[in-house]
Each structure stands twice: as structure tokens, then as C-alpha cells.
C-alpha positions in Angstrom: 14.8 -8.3 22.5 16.8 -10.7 24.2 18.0 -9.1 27.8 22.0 -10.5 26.9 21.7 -9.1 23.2 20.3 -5.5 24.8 23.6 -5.9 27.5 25.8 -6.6 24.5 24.5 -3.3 22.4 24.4 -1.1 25.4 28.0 -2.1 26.8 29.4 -1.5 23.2 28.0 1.9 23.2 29.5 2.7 26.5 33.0 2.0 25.3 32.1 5.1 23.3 33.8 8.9 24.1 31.4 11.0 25.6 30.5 12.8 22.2 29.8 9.9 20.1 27.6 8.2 22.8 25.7 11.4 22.7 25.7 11.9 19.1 24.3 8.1 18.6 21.5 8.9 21.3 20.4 11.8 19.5 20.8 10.0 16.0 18.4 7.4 17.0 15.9 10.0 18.1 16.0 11.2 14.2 15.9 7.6 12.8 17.5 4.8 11.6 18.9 6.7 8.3 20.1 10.0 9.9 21.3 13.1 8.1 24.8 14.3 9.9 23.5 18.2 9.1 20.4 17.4 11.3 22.5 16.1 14.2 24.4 19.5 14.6 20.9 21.2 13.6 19.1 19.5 16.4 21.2 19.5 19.3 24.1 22.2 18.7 25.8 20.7 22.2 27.3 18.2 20.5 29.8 20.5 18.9 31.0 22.2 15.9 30.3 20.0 12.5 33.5 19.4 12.0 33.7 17.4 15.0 30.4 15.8 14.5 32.0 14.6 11.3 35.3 13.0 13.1 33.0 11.2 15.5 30.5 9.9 12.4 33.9 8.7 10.6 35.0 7.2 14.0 31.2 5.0 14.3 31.2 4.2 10.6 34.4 2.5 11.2 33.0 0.7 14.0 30.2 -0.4 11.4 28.0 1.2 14.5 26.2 4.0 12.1 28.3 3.2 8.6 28.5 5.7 5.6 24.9 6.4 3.8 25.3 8.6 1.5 28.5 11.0 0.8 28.7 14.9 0.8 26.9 17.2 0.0 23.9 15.2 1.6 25.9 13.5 4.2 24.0 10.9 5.8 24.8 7.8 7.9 22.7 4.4 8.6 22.4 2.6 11.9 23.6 -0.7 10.4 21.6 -2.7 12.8 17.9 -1.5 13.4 18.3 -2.9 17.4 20.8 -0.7 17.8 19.0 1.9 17.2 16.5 0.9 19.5 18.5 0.0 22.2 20.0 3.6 22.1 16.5 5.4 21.8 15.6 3.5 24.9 18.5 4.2 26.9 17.5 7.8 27.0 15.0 9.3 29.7 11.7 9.7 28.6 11.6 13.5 29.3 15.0 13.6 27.1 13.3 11.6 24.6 10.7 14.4 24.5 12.7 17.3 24.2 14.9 15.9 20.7 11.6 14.9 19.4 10.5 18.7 19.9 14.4 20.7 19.3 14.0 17.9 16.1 10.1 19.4 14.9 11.5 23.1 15.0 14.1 22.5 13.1 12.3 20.6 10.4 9.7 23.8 9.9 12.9 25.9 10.1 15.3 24.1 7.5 12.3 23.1 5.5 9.8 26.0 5.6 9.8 25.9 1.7 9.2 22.4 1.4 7.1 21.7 4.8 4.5 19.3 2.6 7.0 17.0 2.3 7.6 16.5 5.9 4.7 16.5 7.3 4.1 12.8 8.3 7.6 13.5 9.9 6.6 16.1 11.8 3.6 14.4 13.3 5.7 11.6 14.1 8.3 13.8 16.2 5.7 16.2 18.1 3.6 12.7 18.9 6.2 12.4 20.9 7.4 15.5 22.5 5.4 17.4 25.0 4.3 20.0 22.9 0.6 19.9 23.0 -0.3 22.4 20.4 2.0 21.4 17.6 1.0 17.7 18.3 -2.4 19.3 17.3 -1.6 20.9 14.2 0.3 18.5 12.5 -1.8 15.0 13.5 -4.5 17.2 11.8 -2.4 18.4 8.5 -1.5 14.6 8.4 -4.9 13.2 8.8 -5.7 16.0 5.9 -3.4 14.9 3.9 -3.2 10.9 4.2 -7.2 11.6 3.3 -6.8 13.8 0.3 -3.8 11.1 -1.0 -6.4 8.4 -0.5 -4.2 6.8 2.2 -7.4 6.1 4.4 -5.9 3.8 7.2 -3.5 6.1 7.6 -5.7 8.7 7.6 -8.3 7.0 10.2 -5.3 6.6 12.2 -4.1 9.8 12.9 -7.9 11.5 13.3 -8.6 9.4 15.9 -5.2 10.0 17.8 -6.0 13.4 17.2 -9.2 13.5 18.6 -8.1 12.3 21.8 -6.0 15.2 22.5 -8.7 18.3 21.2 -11.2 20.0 23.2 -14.9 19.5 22.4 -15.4 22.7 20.1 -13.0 21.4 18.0 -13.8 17.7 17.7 -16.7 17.9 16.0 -15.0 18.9 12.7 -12.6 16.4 13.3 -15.2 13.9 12.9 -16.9 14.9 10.2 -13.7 14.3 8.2 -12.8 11.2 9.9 -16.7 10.1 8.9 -16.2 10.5 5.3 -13.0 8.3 5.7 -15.0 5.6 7.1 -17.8 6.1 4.6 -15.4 5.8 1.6 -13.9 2.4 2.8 -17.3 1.6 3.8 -17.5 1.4 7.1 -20.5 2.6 6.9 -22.2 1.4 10.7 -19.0 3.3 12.6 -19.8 6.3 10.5 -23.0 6.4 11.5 -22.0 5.9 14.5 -19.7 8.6 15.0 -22.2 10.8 13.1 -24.3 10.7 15.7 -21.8 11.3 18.4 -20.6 14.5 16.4 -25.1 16.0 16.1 -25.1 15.5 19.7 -22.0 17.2 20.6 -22.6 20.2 18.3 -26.3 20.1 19.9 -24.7 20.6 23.1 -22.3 23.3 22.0 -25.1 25.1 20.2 -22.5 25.3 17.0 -25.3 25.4 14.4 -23.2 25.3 11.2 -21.6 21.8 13.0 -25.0 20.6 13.2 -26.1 21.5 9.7 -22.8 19.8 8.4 -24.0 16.9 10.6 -26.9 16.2 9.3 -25.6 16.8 5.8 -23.7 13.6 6.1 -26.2 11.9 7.8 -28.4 12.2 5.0 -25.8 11.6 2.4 -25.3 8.0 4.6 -29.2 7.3 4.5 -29.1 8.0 0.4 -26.6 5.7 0.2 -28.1 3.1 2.1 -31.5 3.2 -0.2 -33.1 4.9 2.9 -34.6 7.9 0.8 -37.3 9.7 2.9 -34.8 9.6 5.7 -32.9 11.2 3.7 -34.7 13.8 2.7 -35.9 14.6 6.2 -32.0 15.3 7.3 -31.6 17.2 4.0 -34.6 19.5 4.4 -33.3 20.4 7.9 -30.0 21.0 7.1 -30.5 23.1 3.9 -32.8 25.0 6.2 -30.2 25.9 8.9 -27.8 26.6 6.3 -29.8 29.3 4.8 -29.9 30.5 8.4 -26.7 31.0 8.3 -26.2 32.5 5.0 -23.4 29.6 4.5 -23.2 28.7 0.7 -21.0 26.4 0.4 -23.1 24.4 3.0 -26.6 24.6 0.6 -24.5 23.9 -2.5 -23.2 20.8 -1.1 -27.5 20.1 0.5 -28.3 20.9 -3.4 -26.4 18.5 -4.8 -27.0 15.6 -2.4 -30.6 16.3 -2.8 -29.4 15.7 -6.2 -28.4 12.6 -6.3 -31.3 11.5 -4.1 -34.0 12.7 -7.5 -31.9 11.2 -9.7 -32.4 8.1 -7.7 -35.4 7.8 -7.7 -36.0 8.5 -11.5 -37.1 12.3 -11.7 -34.7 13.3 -13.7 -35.9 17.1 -14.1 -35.2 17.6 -10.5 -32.5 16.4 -10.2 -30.9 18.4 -13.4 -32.8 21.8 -11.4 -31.0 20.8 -8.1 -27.4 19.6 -9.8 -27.4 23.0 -11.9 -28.4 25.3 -8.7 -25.4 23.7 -6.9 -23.1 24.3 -9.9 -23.7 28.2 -10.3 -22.6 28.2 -6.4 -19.7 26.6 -7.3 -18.3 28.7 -9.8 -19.3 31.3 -7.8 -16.6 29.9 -5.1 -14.2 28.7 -7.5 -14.8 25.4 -6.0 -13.1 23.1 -9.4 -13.1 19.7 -7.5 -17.3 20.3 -6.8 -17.9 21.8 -10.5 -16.0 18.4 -12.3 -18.9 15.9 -10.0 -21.7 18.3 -10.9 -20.8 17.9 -14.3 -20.4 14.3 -14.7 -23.8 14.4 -12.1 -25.3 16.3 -15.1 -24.1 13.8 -17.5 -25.8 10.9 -15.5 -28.8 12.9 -15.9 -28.6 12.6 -19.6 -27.9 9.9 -19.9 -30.7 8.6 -18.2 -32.9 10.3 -20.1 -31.1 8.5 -23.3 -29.3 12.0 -24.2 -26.4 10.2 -25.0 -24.4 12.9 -27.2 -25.1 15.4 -24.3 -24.0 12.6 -21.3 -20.8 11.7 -23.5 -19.7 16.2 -23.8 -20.5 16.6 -19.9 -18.3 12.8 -18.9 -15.5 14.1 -21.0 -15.8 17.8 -19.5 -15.5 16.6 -16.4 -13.0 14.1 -17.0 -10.9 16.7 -18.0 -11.1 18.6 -15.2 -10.6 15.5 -12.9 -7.5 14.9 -14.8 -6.0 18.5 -14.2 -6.8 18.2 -10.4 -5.2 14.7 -10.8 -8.3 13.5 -8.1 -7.8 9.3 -9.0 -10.9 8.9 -6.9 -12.8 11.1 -9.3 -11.1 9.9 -12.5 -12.5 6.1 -11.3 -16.3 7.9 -11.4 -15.8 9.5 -14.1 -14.3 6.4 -16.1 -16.5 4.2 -14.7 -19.4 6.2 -15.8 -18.0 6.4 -19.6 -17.3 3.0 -19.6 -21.2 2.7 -18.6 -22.0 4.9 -21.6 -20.3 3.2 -24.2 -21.9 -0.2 -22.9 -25.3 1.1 -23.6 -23.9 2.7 -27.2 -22.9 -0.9 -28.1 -19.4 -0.4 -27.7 -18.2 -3.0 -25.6 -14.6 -3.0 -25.9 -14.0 0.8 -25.4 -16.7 -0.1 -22.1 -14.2 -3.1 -21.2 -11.2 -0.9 -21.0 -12.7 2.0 -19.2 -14.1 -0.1 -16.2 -11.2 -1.8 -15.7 -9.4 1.4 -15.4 -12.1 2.5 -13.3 -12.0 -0.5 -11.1 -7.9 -0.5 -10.9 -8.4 3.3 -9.6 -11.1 2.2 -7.0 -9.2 -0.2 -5.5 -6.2 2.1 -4.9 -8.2 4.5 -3.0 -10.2 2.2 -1.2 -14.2 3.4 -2.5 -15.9 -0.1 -2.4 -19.1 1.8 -2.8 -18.1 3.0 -6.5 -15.7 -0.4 -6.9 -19.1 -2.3 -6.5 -20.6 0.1 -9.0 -17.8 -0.8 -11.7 -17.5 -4.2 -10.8 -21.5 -4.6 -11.8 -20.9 -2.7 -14.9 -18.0 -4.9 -16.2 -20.5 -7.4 -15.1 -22.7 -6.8 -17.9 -20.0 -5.8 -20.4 -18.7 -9.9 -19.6 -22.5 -11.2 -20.2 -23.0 -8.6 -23.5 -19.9 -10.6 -24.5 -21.2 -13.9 -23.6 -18.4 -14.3 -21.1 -20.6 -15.7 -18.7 -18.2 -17.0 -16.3 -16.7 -14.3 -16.1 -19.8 -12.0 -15.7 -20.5 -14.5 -12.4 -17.4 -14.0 -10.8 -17.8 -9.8 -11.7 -21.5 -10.4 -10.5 -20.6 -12.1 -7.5 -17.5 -9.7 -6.6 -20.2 -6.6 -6.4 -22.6 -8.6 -4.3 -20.2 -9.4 -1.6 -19.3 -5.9 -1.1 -23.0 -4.4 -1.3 -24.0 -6.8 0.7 -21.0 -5.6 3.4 -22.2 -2.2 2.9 -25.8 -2.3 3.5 -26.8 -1.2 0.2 -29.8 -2.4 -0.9 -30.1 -0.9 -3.7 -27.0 -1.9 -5.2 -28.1 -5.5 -4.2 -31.3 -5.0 -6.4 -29.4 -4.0 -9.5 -26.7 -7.0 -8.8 -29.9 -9.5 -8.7 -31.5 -8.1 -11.7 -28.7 -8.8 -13.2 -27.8 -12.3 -12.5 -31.4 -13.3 -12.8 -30.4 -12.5 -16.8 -27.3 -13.8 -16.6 -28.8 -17.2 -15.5 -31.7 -16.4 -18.1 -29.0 -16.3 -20.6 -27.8 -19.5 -19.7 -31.3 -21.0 -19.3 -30.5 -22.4 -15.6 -33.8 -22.0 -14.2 -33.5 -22.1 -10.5 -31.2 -19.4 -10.3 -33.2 -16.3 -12.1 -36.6 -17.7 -9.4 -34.3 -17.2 -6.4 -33.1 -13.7 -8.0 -36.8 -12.9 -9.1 -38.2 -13.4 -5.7 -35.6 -11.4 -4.2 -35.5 -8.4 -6.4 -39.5 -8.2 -6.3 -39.1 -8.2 -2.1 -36.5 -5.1 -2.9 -38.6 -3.4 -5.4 -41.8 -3.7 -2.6 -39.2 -1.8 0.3 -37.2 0.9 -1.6 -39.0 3.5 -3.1 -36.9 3.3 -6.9 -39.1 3.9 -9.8 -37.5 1.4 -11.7 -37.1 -1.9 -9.5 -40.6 -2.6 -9.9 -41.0 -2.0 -14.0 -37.4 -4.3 -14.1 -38.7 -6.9 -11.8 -42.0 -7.3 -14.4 -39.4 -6.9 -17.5 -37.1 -9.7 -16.1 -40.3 -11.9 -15.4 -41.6 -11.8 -18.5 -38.1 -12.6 -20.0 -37.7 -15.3 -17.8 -40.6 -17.2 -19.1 -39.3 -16.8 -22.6 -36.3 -18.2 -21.8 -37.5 -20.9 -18.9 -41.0 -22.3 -17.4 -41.1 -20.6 -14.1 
């Protein structure tokens, strides 16, 4: 800001009575749209509320802080944001810190029925005061709840200001969470990263259910990555110390990792055994959010196995659920996953719809792991429909974010699937380059199918082109 336009904005508020330059400095503590019940709530030393209301009458005709909005929720506007500013900065720091804290208390006070609504707020002000342990508590609720509202930079924001100011016991939970933040909007080399960080400290603080949780995630990274018997290693060693401990929740969550990591690789019976162990767990715990995956896991299962009627009663069970928790991340899977269905049934328009859904929902909350996923599917749905151009740009969409991601196996799929997509179109350099590649994947993960599709898409290749 200019220095003469700060001089100008500081000298008018100096022409001010004593109480109105005070009630402006605390006002721009609270904001620039201030309620004129919070001013008096805040800092009572500025008089009764009728007085509080003369001054506010005497600054909105000044246009300084005009009329917001009239009784019974009486609230007035800085009309100029650098005013504002220029008020908030006149104020000691130390002073600063104090409104920010008088304002917290009486937030949780005037609002205790309604806290959930204020909680950014409430981070915001204690950020600022000096009070350490309410800083604590509500940067965490906030991370919490930016990360359970998918809000994820938001959410990555305030668990790493957060961690600055805990002690090492409590950081390593802290982590975890802001791990699974970084895995969803896959930033997947920082959360392995920071996985690391968080084994080693619980190592050093001997805190073995931090460790087991630890290497939960680490595995769950690995699966994702196509990296299977690392996987499995960190799984085997948490489920282990989680039986230790007697900790449930911990093995359920092992169980149906290790889940995902059968189905994976094409043993489907396993994978159904491990998906339904976790499942009686969770209805042991009540746990609805776990019990809706498990079941559209279970319907994966099925599906694979060509159980179709069975895949379609567990998607819709556990879309149902999803949409009574009102979860959009979850209502993406589990639409993507219909979608998926109904391509393989035939139905291509019904597939269409539900993957564009799926896709809209993805995007929102920020998965590009599960966007890939449904951006590939729609891919397919396109070339079934001989929208080939289309199919490309779905195709080619999915490869740039599997290939950010690190996940090969994705990548194999993707390249399976544009080597038919070029078949289709008989352009015969295109499905060699994609032939070449998927049989180098198919050689380093350890997929059951990769090979068996690399041999299928060979031999349809040379009905289609000489390769």
C-alpha cells in the first residue's frame, strides 16, 4: 500500500472520538463484514450496546464501516478492505493477540450449539493469538474437517501448520492423516516421503500401534504403485503387530488392503475370504463408511469372476449406503464401478452416464487415482461406440495422470487399450509401440492378466494389421 494512501486512512481514523477509533480497531480484528453483537461480545470496554450502536450509526455515516445488514442481525461492512487493514495494523501485535483470543472464547461461547460451523473461524483467530493449546485443537478439527469435505489444499494446509506447533508424540498421527491427503491428490512421492518420516519417529517413541498404522499405509502406497510383494511384506508386519495389540479396527483395515492386493493379482477367492473377514469387523464396530467399500470390494470380486447379477446387488447396496452417508468420494467408486458393469453387460449408454458422473465427482474431490480409473472406462465406452476421437482424448487424459502418479499398472491397462483403439482404426504403428510397451509391463508387475492380454492383443493385432 502506498505510504500517502496508509497516512490518509490512518489520519481519518484519528479524527475519530476515542470510542469509535477503538471500536473500528477491534472491528477489523473480527473482519471486514463485522457483526455489531460481537463487538460488545468481544471487548465489553467499549461500552454498553446502545452506545456501540450510536458510534456504528456515526461510522456508517462517514461511509467508514456503512450499514450491512439491519436488526435483528445487525451487522456493518468496512466499505474499503484497506481500511481495514490499515486499522488491524495500527494495533500492537500483543493487542492484536489478545482480540484474536477474547474473539475465539466468545465464538465457542455464543456458538457452542453450532461450533461446526465456525470452525475454520476459529482456527483462523487462535492462529493468531497466543494461545498455544487452542491453536492446537482447532488447526487439527479444521485439518479434519477440510479432509472429510474433500477440501484437500485446504486441508494439507492447516496439518502442516499444525504440525509445527505439536510435540513429537503427537505428530505422528498428524501425519498419517496428512499422508492420505497427499495420496488422494496423488502426491504420491511426498507421501512416501512423510511415511517414512512418521515409522521412524514412532520407532523412536516405541508407539507400536503408530508404527503398525505406519506401515499400513506404506503398504497401501506400494499396492497402489503395482509394487505387490512390497506390499505384502509391510502388510504381514503390520497385521502382525496389530494382533499384538488386540487393535481391531487396525487388522480390519490390514484385511481389506490385503484385499485389494489378491484381487489384484487375479485370485479372486482370497480376496472375497480377506474382503468378508474385514466386513464382520466392521459391523462389529458399526463402522458404515468401511462396510459400503467392502461391499462394492465384494462386488468387484464378482464381477470379475463374471457374477454379474451378484456384482450389480452388492454396487447398488453399497451405493445406497454411500448415498445416506452422502461420501461424494465414494459415490464416484461406486458409480464408476456400475458404469464399468453395465459396459461389460452391453449397455453403453447407462455406462456413458454413470462415468461421467463418476468422473464430475472425482474431480471435485481431487482423487486422480480413481479420476484415471473412470477416465479409462469412459475410454472404452467412446471406442465400444466407435467414437474414436473421443476414446483418444479419454485414453490420453488417463495416461497423463498415471503416468504423474507412478502407477504402472494403470499405464498397462491404458496401453492395452489404445493398442485396440488404434487396432480398430487399423493405424499400424501405434498398437507395435503400445504392444512392446505393455509386454515390458506385463514382464515387471506380477498381474495375472497383463501377460494373457498382451498375447490376446497380439494376436488381434495381426488380424487387423501385418505387424
Amino acid at each position: 500500500m502506498p505510504t500517502s494512501l496508509h497516512s490518509l486512512i490512518l489520519s481519518r481514523i484519528d479524527r475519530l472520538s476515542e470510542s469509535q477509533k477503538s471500536m473500528v480497531k477491534v472491528a477489523s480484528v473480527i473482519g471486514r463484514l463485522f457483526r455489531a453483537a460481537w463487538l460488545w461480545g468481544v471487548y465489553p470496554e467499549l461500552g454498553e450496546p446502545n452506545r456501540i450502536k450510536a458510534d456504528l450509526d456515526v461510522l456508517s455515516r462517514l461511509d467508514l464501516t456503512p450499514l450491512d445488514t439491519p436488526e435483528p442481525e445487525l451487522s456493518y461492512l468496512f466499505k474499503h478492505v484497506i481500511t481495514q487493514e490499515v486499522a488491524y495494523e495500527s494495533l500492537p501485535y500483543a493487542t492484536r493477540a489478545i482480540l484474536h483470543d477474547q474473539l475465539g472464547w466468545f465464538i465457542e461461547r455464543a456458538y457452542s450449539d453450532s461450533i461446526e460451523q465456525f470452525i475454520d473461524l476459529l482456527a483462523f483467530h487462535f492462529e493468531r493469538s497466543h494461545n498455544e493449546a487452542k491453536k492446537r485443537e482447532y488447526l487439527r478439527k479444521a485439518g479434519e474437517m477440510a479432509q472429510a469435505n474433500y477440501a484437500n489444499e485446504a486441508a494439507i494446509s492447516y496439518y502442516e501448520r499444525l504440525l509445527s506447533l505439536l510435540s513429537e508424540p503427537e505428530q505422528v498421527t498428524v501425519m498419517l492423516k496428512l499422508s492420505e491427503v497427499l495420496q488422494l491428490v496423488g502426491q504420491w512421492s511426498e507421501a512416501g516421503d512423510l511415511l517414512q518420516r512418521s515409522l521412524l519417529l514412532a520407532e523412536q517413541l516405541g508407539d507400536q500401534s503408530a508404527k503398525a498404522w505406519c506401515q499400513t499405509q506404506t503398504g497401501e502406497l506400494f499396492r497402489k504403485q503395482g509394487l505387490y510383494a512390497e506390499a505384502t511384506a509391510w502388510f504381514e508386519r503390520a497385521k502382525a503387530r496389530f494382533e499384538e495389540l488386540g487393535n481391531q479396527e487396525g487388522v480390519a483395515q490390514v484385511l481389506h488392503f490385503n484385499g485389494h492386493l489378491a484381487d489384484g493379482q487375479g485370485d479372486y477367492e482370497a480376496a472375497r475370504a480377506l474382503y468378508e473377514a474385514s466386513l464382520v469387523i466392521r459391523r462389529e464396530l458399526g463402522d458404515k463408511t468401511r462396510i459400503a467399500s467392502l461391499l462394492s470390494n465384494l462386488g468387484l470380486v464378482a464381477h470379475h469372476q463374471g457374477d454379474f447379477e451378484s456384482a450389480r446387488r452388492l454396487y447398488e447396496e453399497s451405493l445406497d449406503l454411500r448415498y445416506e452417508l452422502k461420501d461424494k468420494w465414494a459415490i464416484g467408486v461406486s458409480l464408476n464401478n456400475l458404469g464399468y458393469l453395465n459396459f461389460d453387460l452391453g449397455d453403453y449408454e447407462a455406462a456413458g452416464t454413470q462415468l461421467e458422473v463418476a468422473i464430475g465427482l472425482q474431480r471435485e474431490v481431487g482423487d486422480r487415482l480413481m479420476m484415471a480409473i473412470a477416465l479409462n472406462n469412459l475410454g472404452n465406452v467412446a471406442r465400444a461406440q466407435h467414437n474414436y476421437a473421443e476414446a483418444r482424448r479419454l485414453y490420453e487424459e488417463s495416461l497423463t495422470i498415471n503416468k504423474e502418479l507412478g502407477d504402472r499398472e494403470g499405464i498397462a491397462y491404458l496401453l492395452q487399450d489404445i493398442g485396440g483403439l488404434a487396432a480398430c482404426k487399423a493405424n499400424p504403428s501405434v498398437p507395435c509401440v503400445c504392444l512392446a510397451q505393455l509386454k515390458n509391463c506385463a514382464s515387471r508387475l506380477e498381474h495375472p492378466f497383463l501377460q494373457p492380454n498382451w498375447l490376446a492383443l497380439k494376436k488381434h493385432l495381426k488380424q487387423r494389421v501385418k505387424i
